[in-house]
N, C-alpha and C positions, 0 to 999 in steps of 0.2 A: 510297316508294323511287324512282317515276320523277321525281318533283322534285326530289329529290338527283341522280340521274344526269343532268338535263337542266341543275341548278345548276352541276356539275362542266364541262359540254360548256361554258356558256356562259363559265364563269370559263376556261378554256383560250381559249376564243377570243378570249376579250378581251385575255388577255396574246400571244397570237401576231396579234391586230390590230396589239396598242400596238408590236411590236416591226417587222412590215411597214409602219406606216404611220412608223419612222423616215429609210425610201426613196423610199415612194410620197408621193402625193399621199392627201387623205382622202376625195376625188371618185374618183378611180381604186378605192379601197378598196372604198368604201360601190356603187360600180356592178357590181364582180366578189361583193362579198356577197350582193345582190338577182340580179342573172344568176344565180351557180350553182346558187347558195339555189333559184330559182324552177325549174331545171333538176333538180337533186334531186328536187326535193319533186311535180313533175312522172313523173319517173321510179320514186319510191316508190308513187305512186297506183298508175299502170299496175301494177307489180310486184305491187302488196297488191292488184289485182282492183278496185278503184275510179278505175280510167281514165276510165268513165262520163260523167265530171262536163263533159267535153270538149262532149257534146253537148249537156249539159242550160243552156250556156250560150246565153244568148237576147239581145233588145234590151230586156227588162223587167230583167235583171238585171245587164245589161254596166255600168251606169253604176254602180253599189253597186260593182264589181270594178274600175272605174279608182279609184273613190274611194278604199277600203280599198287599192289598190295605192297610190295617191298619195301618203295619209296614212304608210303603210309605210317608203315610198322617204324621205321625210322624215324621219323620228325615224332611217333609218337612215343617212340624211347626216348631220344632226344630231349624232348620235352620234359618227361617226368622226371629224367635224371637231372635239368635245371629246376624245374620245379621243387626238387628237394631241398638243393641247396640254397634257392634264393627266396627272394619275397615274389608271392602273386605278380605286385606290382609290377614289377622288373621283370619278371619273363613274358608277362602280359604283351607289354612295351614293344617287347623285340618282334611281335607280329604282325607291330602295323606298315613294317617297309612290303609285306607280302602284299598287301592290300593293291599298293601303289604297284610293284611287281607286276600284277595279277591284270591291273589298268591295262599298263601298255603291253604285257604282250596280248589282251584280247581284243586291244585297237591297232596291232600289228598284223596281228592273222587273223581274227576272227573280224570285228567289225568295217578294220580297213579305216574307221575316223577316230580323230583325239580330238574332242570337242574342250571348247573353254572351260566348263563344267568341269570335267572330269581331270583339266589341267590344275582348275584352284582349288577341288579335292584335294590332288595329290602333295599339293603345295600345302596346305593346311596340314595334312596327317605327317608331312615330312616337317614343319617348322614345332609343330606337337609332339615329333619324335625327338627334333634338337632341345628341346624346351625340360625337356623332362630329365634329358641325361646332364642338362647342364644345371638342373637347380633341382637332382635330385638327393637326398639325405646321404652326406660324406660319412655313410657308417661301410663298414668292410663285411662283405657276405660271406668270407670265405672259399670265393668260388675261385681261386686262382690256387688256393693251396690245398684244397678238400676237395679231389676228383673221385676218390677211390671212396667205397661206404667202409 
């Protein structure tokens, strides 16, 4: 149930990206999504009694938290600057290989098993990925000739 609630949060924001970044810019976007986002998510800690985590930051672990922020800040420029140019749909699309991704390397290092389950998951969301590109609307998004705003 919280995947669904968190599926829903995410499909709304993407449609009230796609429809702010007809204003803005997808630099301006993707900077006020990491700020508030980081400010939230900051303010939830303290609230939920895990403010903690403020101290437990050191010079052993600062470089893992600019990476993981780096990495972040990236897929989520990334992101908005396809979000601008294309449909929901179609940038939607492109993050269900991550899922599959996400599968095997946590049944590589973390769990150690690939269960059957998790193999006709991955099968599913991969033949739903082939499915979609191949009987999706032959309109032209522009995205091959409109890089630059």
């Amino acid at each position: 149930m919280l995947v669904f609630g968190a599926t829903l949060f995410w499909a709304a924001e993407f449609v009230l990206a796609k429809k702010v970044l007809a204003g803005l810019s997808s630099e301006i976007v993707a900077w006020g999504r990491m700020f508030f986002g980081a400010v939230f998510l900051i303010i939830f800690l303290f609230f939920t009694g895990r403010g903690g985590f403020v101290s437990a930051i050191n010079y052993g672990n600062i470089g893992w938290l600019i990476l993981s922020s780096a990495l972040l800040f990236g897929y989520v420029f990334v992101w908005y600057k396809a979000l601008k140019f294309a449909p929901v749909s179609l940038v939607s699309v492109a993050l269900v290989p991550a899922s599959i991704i996400t599968t095997f390397l946590n049944s590589i290092f973390i769990t150690k098993i690939f269960t059957l389950s998790q193999f006709a998951v991955s099968c599913l969301f991969a033949v739903g990925v082939l499915l979609f590109y191949r009987f999706k609307p032959q309109s032209s998004y522009g995205i091959s000739t409109k890089f630059a705003e």
